[in-house]
C-alpha positions as CSV (number, residue, x, y, z in Angstrom):
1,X,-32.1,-130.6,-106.0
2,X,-33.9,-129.4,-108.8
3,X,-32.1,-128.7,-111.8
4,X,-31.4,-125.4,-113.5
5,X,-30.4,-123.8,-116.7
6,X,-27.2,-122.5,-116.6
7,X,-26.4,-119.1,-118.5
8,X,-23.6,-119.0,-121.3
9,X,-20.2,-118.6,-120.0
10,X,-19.6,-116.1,-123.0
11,X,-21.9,-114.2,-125.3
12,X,-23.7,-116.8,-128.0
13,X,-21.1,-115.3,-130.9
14,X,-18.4,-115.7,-128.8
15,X,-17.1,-119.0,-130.0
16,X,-17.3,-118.3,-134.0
17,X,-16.2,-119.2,-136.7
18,X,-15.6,-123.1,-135.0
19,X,-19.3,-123.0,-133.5
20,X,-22.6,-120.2,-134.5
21,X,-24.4,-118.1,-132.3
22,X,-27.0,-120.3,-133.8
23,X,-25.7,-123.6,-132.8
24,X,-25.4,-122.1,-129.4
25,X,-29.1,-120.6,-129.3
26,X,-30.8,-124.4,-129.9
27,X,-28.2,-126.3,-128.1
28,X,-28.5,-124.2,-125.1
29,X,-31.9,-122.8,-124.8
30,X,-33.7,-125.5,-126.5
31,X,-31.9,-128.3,-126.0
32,X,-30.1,-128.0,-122.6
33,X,-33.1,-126.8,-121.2
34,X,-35.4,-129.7,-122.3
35,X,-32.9,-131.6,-120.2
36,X,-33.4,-129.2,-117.5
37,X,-36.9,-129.3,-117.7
38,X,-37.9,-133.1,-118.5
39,X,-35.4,-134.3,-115.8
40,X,-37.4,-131.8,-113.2
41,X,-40.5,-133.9,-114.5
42,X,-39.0,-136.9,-113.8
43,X,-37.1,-136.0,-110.3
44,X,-40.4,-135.8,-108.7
45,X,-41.3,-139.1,-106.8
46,X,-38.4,-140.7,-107.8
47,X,-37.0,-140.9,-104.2
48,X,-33.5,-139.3,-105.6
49,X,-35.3,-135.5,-104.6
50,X,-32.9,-133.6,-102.8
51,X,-29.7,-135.3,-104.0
52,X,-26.6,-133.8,-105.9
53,X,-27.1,-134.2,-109.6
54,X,-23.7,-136.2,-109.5
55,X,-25.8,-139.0,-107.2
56,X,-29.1,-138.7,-109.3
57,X,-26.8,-139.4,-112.0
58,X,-25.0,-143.0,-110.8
59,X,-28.7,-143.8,-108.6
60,X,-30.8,-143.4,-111.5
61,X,-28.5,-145.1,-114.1
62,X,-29.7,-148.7,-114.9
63,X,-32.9,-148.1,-113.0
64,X,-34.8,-145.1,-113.7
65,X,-33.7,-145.1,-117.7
66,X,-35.7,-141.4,-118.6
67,X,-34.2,-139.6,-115.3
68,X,-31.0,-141.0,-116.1
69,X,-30.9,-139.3,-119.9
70,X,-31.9,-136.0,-118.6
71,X,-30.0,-135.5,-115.5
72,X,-26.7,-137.1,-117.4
73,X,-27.1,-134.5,-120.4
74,X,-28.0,-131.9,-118.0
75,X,-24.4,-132.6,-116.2
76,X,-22.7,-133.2,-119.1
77,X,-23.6,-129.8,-120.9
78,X,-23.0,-127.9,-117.6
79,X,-19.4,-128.7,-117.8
80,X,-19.6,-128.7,-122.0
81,X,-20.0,-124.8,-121.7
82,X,-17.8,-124.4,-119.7
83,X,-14.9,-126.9,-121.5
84,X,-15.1,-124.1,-124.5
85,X,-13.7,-120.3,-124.6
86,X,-12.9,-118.3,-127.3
87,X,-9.6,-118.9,-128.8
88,X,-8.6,-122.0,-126.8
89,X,-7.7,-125.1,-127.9
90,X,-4.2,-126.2,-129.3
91,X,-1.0,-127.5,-127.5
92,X,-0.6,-124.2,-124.8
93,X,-2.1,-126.8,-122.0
94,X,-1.2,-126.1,-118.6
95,X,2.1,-128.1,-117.6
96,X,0.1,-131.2,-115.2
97,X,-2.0,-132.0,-117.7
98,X,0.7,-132.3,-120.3
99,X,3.1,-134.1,-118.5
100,X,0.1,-136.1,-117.0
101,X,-0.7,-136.7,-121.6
102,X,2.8,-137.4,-122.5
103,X,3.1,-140.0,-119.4
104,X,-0.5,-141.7,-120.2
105,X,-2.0,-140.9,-123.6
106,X,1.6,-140.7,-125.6
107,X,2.1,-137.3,-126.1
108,X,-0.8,-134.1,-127.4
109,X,-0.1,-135.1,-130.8
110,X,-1.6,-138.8,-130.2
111,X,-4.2,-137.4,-127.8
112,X,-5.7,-135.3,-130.5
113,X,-6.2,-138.2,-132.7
114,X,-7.5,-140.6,-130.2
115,X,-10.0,-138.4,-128.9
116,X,-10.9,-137.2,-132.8
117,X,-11.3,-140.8,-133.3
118,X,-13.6,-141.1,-130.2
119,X,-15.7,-138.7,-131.6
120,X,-15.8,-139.8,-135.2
121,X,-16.7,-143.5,-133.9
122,X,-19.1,-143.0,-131.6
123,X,-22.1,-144.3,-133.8
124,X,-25.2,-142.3,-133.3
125,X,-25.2,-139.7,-130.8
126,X,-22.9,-139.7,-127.8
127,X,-20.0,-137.9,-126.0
128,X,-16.0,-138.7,-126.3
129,X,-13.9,-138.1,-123.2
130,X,-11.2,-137.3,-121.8
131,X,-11.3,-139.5,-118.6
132,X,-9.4,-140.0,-115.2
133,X,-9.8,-143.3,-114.3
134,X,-7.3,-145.0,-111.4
135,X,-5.7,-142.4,-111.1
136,X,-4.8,-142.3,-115.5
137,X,-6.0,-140.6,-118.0
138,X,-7.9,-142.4,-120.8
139,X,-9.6,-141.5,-123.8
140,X,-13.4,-143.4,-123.4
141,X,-16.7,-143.0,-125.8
142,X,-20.0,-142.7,-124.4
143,X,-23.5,-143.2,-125.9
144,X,-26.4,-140.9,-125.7
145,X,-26.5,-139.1,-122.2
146,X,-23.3,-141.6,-120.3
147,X,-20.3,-140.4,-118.6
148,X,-18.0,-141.4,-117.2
149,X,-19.5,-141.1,-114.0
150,X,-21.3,-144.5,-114.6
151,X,-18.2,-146.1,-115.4
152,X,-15.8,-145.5,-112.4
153,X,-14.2,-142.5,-114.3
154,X,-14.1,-138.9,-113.8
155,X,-15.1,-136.8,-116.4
156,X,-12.0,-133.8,-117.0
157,X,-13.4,-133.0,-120.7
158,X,-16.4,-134.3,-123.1
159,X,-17.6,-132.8,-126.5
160,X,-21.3,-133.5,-127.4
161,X,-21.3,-135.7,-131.2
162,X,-25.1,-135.7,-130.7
163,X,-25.8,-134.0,-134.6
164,X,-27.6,-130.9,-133.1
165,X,-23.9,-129.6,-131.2
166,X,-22.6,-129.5,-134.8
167,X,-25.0,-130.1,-137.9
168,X,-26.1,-126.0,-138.3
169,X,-22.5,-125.6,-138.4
170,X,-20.8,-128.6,-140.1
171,X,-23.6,-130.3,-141.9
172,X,-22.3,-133.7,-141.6
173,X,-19.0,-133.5,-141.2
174,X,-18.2,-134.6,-137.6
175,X,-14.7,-135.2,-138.1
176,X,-14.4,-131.4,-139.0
177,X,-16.2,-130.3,-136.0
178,X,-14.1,-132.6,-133.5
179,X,-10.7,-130.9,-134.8
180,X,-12.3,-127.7,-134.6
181,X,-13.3,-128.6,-131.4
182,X,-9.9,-129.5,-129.9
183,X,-7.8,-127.1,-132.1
184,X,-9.8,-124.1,-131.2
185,X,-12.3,-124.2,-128.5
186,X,-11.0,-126.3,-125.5
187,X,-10.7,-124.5,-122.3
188,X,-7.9,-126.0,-120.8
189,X,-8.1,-124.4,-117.7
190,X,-11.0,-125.8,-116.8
191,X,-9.9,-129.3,-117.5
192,X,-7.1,-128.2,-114.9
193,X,-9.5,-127.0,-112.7
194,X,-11.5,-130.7,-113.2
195,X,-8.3,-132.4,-112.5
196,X,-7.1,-131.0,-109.4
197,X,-10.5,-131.4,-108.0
198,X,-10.2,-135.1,-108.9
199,X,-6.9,-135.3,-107.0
């Protein structure tokens, strides 16, 4: 299937002060759709044509290295829009998923800074996760365009620590974006949503 562009859930200066319409105006239309654009490139005679991105993502990885990067970080920002709203974040999660964070990550408190810390030490650019793996959740690290997906996991929430989701905003201060990220952005409800799809 080819691949497409998806429009902003929410204006561009929707999610400010945590992240710019500016941020949002590269990382979307520049950024996301080079994915989208490049990976069309590189579907073409690659024999994965008319598969869901989900299967073009764990066919291509380890044997088709530029498809793989483009259609991963096309599937990974799909879902990164849509893991942020305006004014979400903080400890109001939906009761499964805390009771599913106290049972396997030791509580919100320790979740925030284990996935903070996946963030901050993901050298270079990559993603940190929040990850359902046999049937737990875990807190993984990704380089460049990886997921989960690749791994045996199931992606329920990501955030981008590629420099160009935070440098306009945050210069280099990672750490600041990533508790920014997770005190203010996350839409839980759509790591709900994730979840019960997963289960």
């Amino acid at each position: 299937m080819a691949f497409e562009l998806p429009p902003l859930p929410y204006a561009y200066d929707a999610l400010g002060p945590y992240m710019s319409a500016e941020t949002l105006e590269y990382h979307h239309d520049k950024h996301h759709l080079a994915y989208v654009n490049n990976g069309n490139n590189l579907l073409k005679d690659s024999g994965l044509e008319g598969k869901s991105l989900e299967e073009i993502v764990k066919e291509s990885y380890g044997k088709n290295a530029g498809l793989f990067n483009n259609a991963g970080q096309h599937f990974n920002h799909i879902h990164f829009w849509k893991w942020m709203k305006p004014n979400g974040g903080g400890k109001s999660l939906p009761g499964k998923l805390q009771a599913k964070i106290d049972s396997d990550l030791g509580g919100y408190d320790k979740f925030r800074t284990d996935f903070v810390q996946a963030g901050v030490t993901q050298f270079g650019s990559g993603w940190a996760w929040l990850t359902l793996k046999d049937g737990k959740f875990v807190i993984t690290k990704t380089p460049n365009g990886e997921n989960p997906l690749v791994h045996g996991g199931v992606p329920l929430l990501g955030v981008d620590v590629w420099e160009h989701s935070y440098y306009i905003d945050y210069r280099n201060l990672r750490p600041k974006y990533l508790e920014a990220f997770v005190d203010s952005l996350i839409n839980w409800d759509y790591v709900l949503e994730l979840y019960e799809a997963a289960v």
